[in-house]
C-alpha positions in Angstrom: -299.7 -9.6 -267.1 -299.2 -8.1 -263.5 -295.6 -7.9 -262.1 -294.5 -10.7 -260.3 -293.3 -9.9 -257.0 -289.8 -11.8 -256.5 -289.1 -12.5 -252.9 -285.6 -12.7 -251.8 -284.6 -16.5 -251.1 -283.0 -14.9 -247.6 -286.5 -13.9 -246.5 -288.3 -16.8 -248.4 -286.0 -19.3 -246.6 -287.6 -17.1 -242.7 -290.9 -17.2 -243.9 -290.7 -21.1 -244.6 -288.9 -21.4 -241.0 -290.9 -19.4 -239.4 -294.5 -21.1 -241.1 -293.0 -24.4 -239.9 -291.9 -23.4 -236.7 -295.6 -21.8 -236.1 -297.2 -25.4 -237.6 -295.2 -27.6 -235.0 -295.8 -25.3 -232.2 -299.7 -25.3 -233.2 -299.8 -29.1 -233.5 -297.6 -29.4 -229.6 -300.2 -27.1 -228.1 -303.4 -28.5 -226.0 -305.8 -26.5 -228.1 -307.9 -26.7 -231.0 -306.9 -24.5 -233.8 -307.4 -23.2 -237.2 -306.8 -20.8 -239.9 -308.8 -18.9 -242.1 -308.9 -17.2 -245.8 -310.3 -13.8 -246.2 -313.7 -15.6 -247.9 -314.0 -17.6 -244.5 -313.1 -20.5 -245.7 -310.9 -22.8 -243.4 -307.3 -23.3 -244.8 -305.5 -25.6 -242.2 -306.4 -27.0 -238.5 -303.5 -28.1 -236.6 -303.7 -31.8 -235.1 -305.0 -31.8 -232.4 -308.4 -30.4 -234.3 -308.2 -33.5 -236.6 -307.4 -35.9 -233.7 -310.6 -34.6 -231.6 -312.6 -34.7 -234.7 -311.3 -38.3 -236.1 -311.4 -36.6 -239.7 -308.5 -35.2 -242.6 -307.4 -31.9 -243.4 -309.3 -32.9 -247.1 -312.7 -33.3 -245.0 -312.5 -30.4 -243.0 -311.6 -27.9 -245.2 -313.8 -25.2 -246.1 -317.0 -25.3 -244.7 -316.2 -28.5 -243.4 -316.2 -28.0 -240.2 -319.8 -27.3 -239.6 -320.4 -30.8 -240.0 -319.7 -31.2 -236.7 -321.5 -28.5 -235.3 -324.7 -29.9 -233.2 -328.1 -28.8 -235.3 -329.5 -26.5 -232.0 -326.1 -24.7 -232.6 -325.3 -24.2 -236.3 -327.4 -21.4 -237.0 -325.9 -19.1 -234.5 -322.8 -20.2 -234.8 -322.7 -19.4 -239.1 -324.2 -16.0 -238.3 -322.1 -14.7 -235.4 -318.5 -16.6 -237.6 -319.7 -14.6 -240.4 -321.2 -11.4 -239.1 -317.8 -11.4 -237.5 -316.0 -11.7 -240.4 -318.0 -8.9 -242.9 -316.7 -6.3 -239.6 -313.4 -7.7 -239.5 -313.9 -7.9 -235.9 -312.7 -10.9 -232.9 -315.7 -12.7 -231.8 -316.5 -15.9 -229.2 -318.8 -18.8 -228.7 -319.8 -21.6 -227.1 -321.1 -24.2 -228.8 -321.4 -28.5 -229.3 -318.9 -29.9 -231.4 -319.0 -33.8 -232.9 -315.6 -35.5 -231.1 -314.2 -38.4 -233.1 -316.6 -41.1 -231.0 -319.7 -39.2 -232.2 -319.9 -37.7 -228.8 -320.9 -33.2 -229.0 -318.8 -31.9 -226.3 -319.2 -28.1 -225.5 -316.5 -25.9 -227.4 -315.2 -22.3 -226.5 -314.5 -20.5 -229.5 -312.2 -17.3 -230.3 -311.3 -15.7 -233.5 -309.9 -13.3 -234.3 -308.5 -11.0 -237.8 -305.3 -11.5 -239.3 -303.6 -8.9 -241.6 -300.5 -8.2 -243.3 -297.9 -5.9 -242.3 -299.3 -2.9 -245.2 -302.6 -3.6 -243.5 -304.7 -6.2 -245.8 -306.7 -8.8 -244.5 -305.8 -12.2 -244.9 -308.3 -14.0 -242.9 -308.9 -15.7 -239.2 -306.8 -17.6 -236.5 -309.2 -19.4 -234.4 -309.0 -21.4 -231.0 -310.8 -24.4 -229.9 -311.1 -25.6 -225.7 -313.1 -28.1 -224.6 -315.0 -26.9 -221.4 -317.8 -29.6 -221.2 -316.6 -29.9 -217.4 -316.3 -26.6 -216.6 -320.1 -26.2 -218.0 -321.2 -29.1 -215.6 -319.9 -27.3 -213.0 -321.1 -24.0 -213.5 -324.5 -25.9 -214.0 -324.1 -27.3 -210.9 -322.7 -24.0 -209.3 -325.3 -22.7 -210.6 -327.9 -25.2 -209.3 -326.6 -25.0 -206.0 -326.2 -21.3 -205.9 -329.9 -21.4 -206.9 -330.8 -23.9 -204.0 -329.0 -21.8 -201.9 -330.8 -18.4 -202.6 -334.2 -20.8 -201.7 -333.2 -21.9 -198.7 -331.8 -18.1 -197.8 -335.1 -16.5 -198.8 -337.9 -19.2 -197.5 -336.0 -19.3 -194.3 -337.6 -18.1 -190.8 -334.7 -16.8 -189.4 -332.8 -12.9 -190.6 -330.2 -14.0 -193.1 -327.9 -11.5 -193.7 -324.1 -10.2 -194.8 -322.0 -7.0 -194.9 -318.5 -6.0 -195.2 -315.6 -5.3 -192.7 -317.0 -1.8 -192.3 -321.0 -3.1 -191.2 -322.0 -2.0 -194.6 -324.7 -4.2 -195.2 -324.5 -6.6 -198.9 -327.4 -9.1 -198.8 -330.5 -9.2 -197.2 -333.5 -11.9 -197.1 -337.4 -11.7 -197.6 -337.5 -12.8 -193.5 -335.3 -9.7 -192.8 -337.8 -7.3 -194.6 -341.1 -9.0 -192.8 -339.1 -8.9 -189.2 -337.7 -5.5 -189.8 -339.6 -3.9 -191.8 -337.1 -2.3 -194.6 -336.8 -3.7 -198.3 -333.7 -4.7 -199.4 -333.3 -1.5 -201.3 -333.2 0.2 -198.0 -330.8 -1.7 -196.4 -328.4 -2.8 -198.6 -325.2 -0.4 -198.7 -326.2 1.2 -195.7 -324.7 0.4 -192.6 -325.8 -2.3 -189.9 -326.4 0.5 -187.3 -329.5 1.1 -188.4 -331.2 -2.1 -186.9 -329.0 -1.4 -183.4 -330.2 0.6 -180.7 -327.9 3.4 -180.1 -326.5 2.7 -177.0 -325.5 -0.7 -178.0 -323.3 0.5 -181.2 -320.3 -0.3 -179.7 -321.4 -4.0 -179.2 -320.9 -4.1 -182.6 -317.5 -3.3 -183.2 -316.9 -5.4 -180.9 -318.3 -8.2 -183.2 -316.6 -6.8 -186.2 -313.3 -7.3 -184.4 -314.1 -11.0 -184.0 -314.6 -10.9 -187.5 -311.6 -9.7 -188.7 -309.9 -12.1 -186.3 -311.4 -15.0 -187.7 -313.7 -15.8 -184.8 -317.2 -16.7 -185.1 -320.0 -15.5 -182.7 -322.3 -17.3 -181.9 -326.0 -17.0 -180.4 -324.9 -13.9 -178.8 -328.5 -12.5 -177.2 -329.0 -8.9 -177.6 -331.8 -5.9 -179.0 -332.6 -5.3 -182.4 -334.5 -1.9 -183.4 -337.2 -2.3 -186.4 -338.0 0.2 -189.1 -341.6 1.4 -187.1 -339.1 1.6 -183.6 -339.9 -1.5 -181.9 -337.4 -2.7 -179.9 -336.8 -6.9 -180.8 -335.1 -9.5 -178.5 -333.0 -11.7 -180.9 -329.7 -14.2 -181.0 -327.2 -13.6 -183.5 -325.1 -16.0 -184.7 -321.9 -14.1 -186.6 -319.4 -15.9 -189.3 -316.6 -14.7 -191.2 -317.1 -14.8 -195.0 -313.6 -15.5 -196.9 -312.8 -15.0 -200.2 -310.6 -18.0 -202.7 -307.3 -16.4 -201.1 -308.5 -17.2 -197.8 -308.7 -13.4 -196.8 -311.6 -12.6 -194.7 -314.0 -9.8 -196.6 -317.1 -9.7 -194.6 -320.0 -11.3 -192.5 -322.4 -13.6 -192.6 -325.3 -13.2 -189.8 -328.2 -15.2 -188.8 -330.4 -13.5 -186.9 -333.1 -15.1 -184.4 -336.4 -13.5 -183.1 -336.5 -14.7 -179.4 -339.2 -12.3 -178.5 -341.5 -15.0 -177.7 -339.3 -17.0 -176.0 -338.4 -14.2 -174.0 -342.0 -13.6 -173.2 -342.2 -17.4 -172.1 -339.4 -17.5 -170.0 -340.5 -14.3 -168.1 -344.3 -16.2 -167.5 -342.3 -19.2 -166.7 -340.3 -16.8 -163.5 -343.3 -14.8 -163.2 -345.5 -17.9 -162.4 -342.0 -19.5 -160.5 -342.8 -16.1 -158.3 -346.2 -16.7 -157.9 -345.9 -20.2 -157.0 -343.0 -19.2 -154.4 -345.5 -16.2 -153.2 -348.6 -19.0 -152.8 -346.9 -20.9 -150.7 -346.2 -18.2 -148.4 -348.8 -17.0 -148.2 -350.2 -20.3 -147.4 -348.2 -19.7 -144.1 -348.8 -16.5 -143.5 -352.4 -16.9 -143.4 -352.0 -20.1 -141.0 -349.6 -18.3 -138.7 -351.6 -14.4 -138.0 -354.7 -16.3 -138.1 -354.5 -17.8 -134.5 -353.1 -13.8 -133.5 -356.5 -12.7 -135.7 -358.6 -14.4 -133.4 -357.2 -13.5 -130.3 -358.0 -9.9 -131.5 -361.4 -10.3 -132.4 -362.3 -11.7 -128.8 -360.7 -8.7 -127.6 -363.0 -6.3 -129.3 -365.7 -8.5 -128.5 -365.2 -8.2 -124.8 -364.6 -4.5 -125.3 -368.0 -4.1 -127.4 -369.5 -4.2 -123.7 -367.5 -1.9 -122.0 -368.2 0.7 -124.6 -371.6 3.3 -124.3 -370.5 6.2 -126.8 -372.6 6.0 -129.9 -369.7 6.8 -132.0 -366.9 5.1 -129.9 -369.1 1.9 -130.8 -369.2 3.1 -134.4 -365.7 2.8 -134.5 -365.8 -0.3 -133.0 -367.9 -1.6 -135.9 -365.8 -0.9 -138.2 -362.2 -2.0 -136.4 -364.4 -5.4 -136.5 -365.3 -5.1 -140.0 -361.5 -3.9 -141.1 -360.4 -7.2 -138.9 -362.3 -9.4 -140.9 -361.3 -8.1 -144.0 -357.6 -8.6 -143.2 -358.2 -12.3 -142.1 -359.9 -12.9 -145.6 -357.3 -11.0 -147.4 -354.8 -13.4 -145.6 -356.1 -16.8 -146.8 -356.9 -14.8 -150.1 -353.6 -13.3 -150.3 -352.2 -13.0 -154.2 -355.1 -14.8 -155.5 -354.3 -18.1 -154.2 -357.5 -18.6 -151.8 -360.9 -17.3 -153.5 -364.0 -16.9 -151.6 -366.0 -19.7 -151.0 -369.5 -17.7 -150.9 -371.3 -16.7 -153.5 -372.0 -14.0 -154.8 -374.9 -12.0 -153.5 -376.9 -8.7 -155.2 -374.8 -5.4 -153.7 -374.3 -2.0 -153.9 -371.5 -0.5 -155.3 -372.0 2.8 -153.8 -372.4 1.5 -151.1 -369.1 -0.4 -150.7 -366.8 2.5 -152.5 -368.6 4.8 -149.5 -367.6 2.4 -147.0 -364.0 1.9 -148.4 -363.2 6.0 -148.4 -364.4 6.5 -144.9 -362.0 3.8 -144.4 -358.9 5.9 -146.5 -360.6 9.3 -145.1 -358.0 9.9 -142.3 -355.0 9.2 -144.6 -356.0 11.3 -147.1 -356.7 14.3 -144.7 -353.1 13.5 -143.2 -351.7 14.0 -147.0 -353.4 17.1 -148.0 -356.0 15.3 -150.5 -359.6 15.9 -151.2 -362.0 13.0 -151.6 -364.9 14.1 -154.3 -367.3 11.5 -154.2 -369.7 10.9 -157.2 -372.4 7.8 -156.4 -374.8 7.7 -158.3 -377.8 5.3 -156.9 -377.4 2.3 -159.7 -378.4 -0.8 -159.8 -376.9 -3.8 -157.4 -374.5 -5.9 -159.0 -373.8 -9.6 -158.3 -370.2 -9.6 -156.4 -368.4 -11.5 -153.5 -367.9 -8.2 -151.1 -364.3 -8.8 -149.9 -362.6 -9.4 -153.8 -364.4 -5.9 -154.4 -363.7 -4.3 -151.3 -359.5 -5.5 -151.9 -360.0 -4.0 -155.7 -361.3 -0.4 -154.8 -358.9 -0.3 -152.0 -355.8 -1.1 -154.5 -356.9 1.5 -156.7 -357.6 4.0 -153.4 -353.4 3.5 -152.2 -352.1 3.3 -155.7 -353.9 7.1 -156.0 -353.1 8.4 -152.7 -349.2 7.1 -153.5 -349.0 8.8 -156.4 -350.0 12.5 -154.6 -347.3 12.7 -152.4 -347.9 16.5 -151.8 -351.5 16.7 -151.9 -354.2 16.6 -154.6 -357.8 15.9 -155.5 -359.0 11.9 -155.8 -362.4 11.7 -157.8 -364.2 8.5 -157.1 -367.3 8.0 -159.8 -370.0 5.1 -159.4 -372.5 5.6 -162.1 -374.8 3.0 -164.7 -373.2 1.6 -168.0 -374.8 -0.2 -170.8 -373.3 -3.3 -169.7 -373.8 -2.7 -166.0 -372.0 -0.3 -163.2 -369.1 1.7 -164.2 -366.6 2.8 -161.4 -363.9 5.5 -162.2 -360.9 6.1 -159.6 -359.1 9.0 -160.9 -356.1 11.4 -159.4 -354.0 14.1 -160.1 -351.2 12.4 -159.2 -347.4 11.9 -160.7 -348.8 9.8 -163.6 -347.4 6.8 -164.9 -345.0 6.8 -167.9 -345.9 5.7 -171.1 -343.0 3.1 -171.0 -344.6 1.7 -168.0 -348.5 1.6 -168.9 -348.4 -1.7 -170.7 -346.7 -3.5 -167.9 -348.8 -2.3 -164.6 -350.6 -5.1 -164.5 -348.2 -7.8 -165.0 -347.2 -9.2 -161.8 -344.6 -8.0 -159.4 -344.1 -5.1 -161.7 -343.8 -2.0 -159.5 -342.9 1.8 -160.3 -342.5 2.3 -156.4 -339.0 2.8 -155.3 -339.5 2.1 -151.6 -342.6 0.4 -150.9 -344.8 -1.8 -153.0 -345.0 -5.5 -154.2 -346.4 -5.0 -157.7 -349.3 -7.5 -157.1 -352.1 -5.1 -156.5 -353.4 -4.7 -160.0 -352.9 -7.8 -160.9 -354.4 -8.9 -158.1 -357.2 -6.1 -158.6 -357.6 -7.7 -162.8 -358.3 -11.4 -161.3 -361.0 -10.1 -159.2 -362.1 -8.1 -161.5 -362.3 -10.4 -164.6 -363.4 -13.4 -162.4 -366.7 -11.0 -161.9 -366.8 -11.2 -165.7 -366.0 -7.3 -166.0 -363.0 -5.5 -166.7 -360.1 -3.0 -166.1 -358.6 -0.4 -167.9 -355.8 2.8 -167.1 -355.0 6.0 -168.7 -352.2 7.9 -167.0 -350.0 10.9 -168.1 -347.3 12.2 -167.0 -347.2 15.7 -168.9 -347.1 18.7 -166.2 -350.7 20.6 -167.6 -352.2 17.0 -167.0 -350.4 14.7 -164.7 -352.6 11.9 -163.4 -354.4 9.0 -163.8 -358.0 7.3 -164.7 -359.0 3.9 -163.3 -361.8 2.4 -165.0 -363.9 -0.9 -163.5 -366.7 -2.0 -165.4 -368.5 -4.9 -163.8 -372.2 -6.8 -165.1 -375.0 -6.7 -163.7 -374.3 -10.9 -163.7 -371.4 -12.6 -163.3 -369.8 -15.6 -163.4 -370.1 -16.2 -159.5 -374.3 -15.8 -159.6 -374.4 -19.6 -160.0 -371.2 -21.2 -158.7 -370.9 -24.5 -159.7 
C-alpha cells in the first residue's frame, strides 16, 4: 500500500478555512462559476450557477452542464472546453445557456488551469456573465454603424475625417468620383493635398476652430482634384470627440458648388446684360436725333463737293454713319435687324471693312495682307457681319501695340466660306482662352467692354455658322487665329 500522506491538523484546519472562505465568497459574487477535475468533469458550481439554472449540484455535475447548452452551440462549445483542456491552456466563449425559465440567454465563458504548488494539474476554475444585453447592443451598434457606413458612402456630398494634424482617416466613394484619389491614396496623408497652395493657411485656421471646439460651417472656398482642376465647394467642419469628451479630429462634409457658382455668374451676367439693354435702349433714342442731323449735313455737302475722291470719301463717311446708327439700336444684341438676309460677298465686305481700319493700322506700324479668294455669296444681314469682322479687326490691331502683320483670309469650305483673322500680336493666355467669349470678360486693362465677341458669337451663330480662337502667348509664336465659318444658308434666308 502507498504511504499515506498525514497533513498536519494546523494546516488541515487553513485549508478547510480557507476552502470555506473561497466557497462563501464564490456564492456572494455576481458571477457564474465552477470548478473542474483534471478529467473535465465539473466538481462544484457556486449558487448563483444553480440559481440561474433552477437545477442541484447532483444534476449538474459532470457533464451536466451541457444540458443547458442551446443545440447550435454544443458542438463548439465541447470541442474548444476540451481542446482546451488536453493543452492545459485558458480559453473563452460565447455561447446560449438554458436559465431556470427555459429561456437561452448568451453566456461569456473563461477558464482557465489550476495546479498545485509542485506543479500538477488539478483541473479548471471557470466564470459565467450574462451579456445577452450587451449582445443586443453591439447588434444594434453594429446595425447602426452598418446604416451609417450606407448613408456615408451612397451620399452626394465629400464625407470625410482626419486628425488634429489634417492627416486624413476616412474617406467616401463621393470623395474618390469628385476628387479623383482612392481611399488608399488619401488616407494617412495630409489634407493639403486637395487645397490649393496659397490657401494652406486657411486651413490651419480651421484646425484651430477644431481644437477649440468650434464648428465651421458652409465656409465657401477652392478645392484642387487629383487631374488639377480647380473646384468651388462649401465645407462644413465638426469636431469629432472621443468617450472622455476630448476632441481627436474632424469630421468634414464637403459640397461641390461648381454649378451653382456657374448659375449665379449667368444669373449677374444676364443681371448685366439686362442693365446694359436698357441702356442701350437710351442710347440709341438719344444720338439718334444727333445721327440725323449729321446725315443731312453730308447730304447738303454731297453738292458742294466735285473731287472724285473727296466724294469717295464722302461715300463712305455716309456709309460708316449708317453703320453706327444700326449699331446703336443693335447695341449688345438687344435690337436685330429687321431685313432679311440677302445673297453677299464676303470679300467684298472684309475689303470694305479694312479700307475702313487702313489708316489706323498705317498709324500703328501694321501691315494688312489681304487673302480673298472669289467664293461663293453667302446669305447674311450686312451690318451683323460688317460689326463681326470689325470686332475681330480692333481686337488684332489692340493686341500689336508696336506694330505687326494682320492676315485677313476669305476662302471656300465644305460647309460654305471660311474667314480667318489672324495677328502676331501679344496672344491671349491659356487661363483666359475659355472665357473670351463670355460676356463682359475683358483682358484689356484700359479700354474695352468685353462684349465684342460675344457679341461677334450671336451674330455669328444666329447666321447658323460658327466661331473659334487659337491664341499663344509663347515668344517664337505670340498671336492669334480667328476662325468664322458661315453656310452658304442660314437661318435668316426665310425669316419667319
Amino acid at each position: 500500500m502507498p504511504d499515506v500522506v498525514e497533513i498536519p491538523s494546523e494546516e488541515y484546519k487553513r485549508l478547510r478555512e480557507n476552502e470555506m472562505l473561497f466557497r462563501e465568497i464564490a456564492d456572494t459574487a455576481p458571477v457564474l462559476i465552477w470548478l473542474s477535475d483534471s478529467t473535465a468533469q465539473c466538481t462544484w458550481y457556486n449558487r448563483p450557477w444553480l440559481e440561474f439554472r433552477g437545477r442541484t449540484m447532483e444534476q449538474e455535475l459532470g457533464s451536466g452542464w451541457s444540458e443547458g447548452v442551446h443545440p447550435e452551440d454544443l458542438e463548439n462549445c465541447v470541442k474548444l472546453y476540451l481542446d482546451s483542456f488536453g493543452k492545459r491552456l485558458p480559453f473563452c466563449l460565447e455561447y446560449r445557456l438554458k436559465q431556470y425559465d427555459g429561456e437561452y440567454r448568451w453566456m461569456l465563458e473563461r477558464g482557465a488551469p489550476r495546479f498545485s504548488e509542485p506543479g500538477s494539474f488539478l483541473g479548471y476554475i471557470g466564470t459565467c456573465v450574462d451579456i445577452t444585453e450587451i449582445r443586443e447592443i453591439r447588434r444594434n451598434s453594429s446595425k447602426y454603424l452598418g446604416e451609417l457606413a450606407a448613408i456615408v458612402e451612397s451620399s452626394d456630398d465629400v464625407i470625410l475625417s482626419k486628425d488634429l494634424n489634417g492627416i486624413v482617416t476616412s474617406w467616401n466613394a463621393t470623395a474618390t468620383r469628385i476628387f479623383g484619389y482612392s481611399a488608399e491614396e488619401m488616407i494617412g496623408n495630409s489634407i493639403l493635398k486637395l487645397i490649393p497652395e496659397n490657401l494652406h493657411a486657411d486651413e490651419n485656421k480651421i484646425l484651430e476652430n477644431i481644437r477649440a471646439g468650434r464648428r465651421v460651417q458652409h465656409f465657401e472656398t477652392v478645392r484642387l482634384t487629383k487631374a488639377g482642376e480647380l473646384l468651388d465647394v462649401s465645407l462644413t467642419v465638426s469636431p469629432v470627440k472621443d468617450e472622455h469628451g476630448n476632441i481627436i479630429g474632424a469630421s468634414k462634409i464637403l459640397r461641390d458648388i461648381s454649378d451653382r457658382k456657374r448659375i449665379e455668374k449667368s444669373l449677374l451676367n444676364a443681371e448685366k446684360i439686362a442693365a446694359t439693354g436698357r441702356m442701350a435702349a437710351t442710347i440709341a433714342h438719344e444720338i439718334n436725333n444727333p445721327l440725323e442731323a449729321v446725315m443731312n449735313l453730308l447730304y447738303l455737302l454731297r453738292s458742294t463737293i466735285t473731287d472724285p475722291q473727296g466724294l469717295q470719301y464722302l461715300e463712305t463717311a455716309e456709309s460708316e454713319l449708317n453703320r453706327v446708327s444700326h449699331i446703336a439700336k443693335q447695341t449688345l444684341g438687344y435690337y436685330r435687324e429687321h431685313a432679311s438676309a440677302t445673297p453677299l460677298s464676303m470679300a467684298e465686305i472684309v475689303q470694305h471693312v479694312c479700307m475702313i481700319y487702313a489708316p489706323r493700322c498705317a498709324a500703328a506700324g501694321i501691315r494688312i495682307d489681304k487673302r480673298l479668294e472669289p467664293v461663293q455669296a453667302v446669305m447674311m444681314r450686312r451690318g451683323e457681319i460688317v460689326q463681326v469682322i470689325s470686332n475681330l479687326l480692333a481686337n488684332s490691331i489692340y493686341a500689336m501695340s508696336e506694330g505687326g502683320a494682320l492676315t485677313v483670309t476669305v476662302e471656300e469650305s465644305p460647309q460654305g466660306v471660311l474667314l480667318t483673322v489672324t495677328d502676331n500680336g501679344v496672344g491671349i493666355s491659356l487661363e483666359n482662352i475659355g472665357r473670351v467669349f463670355e460676356p463682359f470678360f475683358t483682358t484689356r486693362s484700359t479700354v474695352g467692354t468685353g462684349i465684342g465677341l460675344f457679341i461677334a458669337r450671336q451674330f455669328v451663330e444666329g447666321h447658323g455658322g460658327s466661331i473659334s480662337l487659337e491664341s499663344s502667348v509663347q515668344p517664337e509664336s505670340h498671336g492669334t487665329t480667328v476662325r468664322v465659318a458661315l453656310p452658304l444658308k442660314t437661318l435668316y434666308e426665310n425669316p419667319a
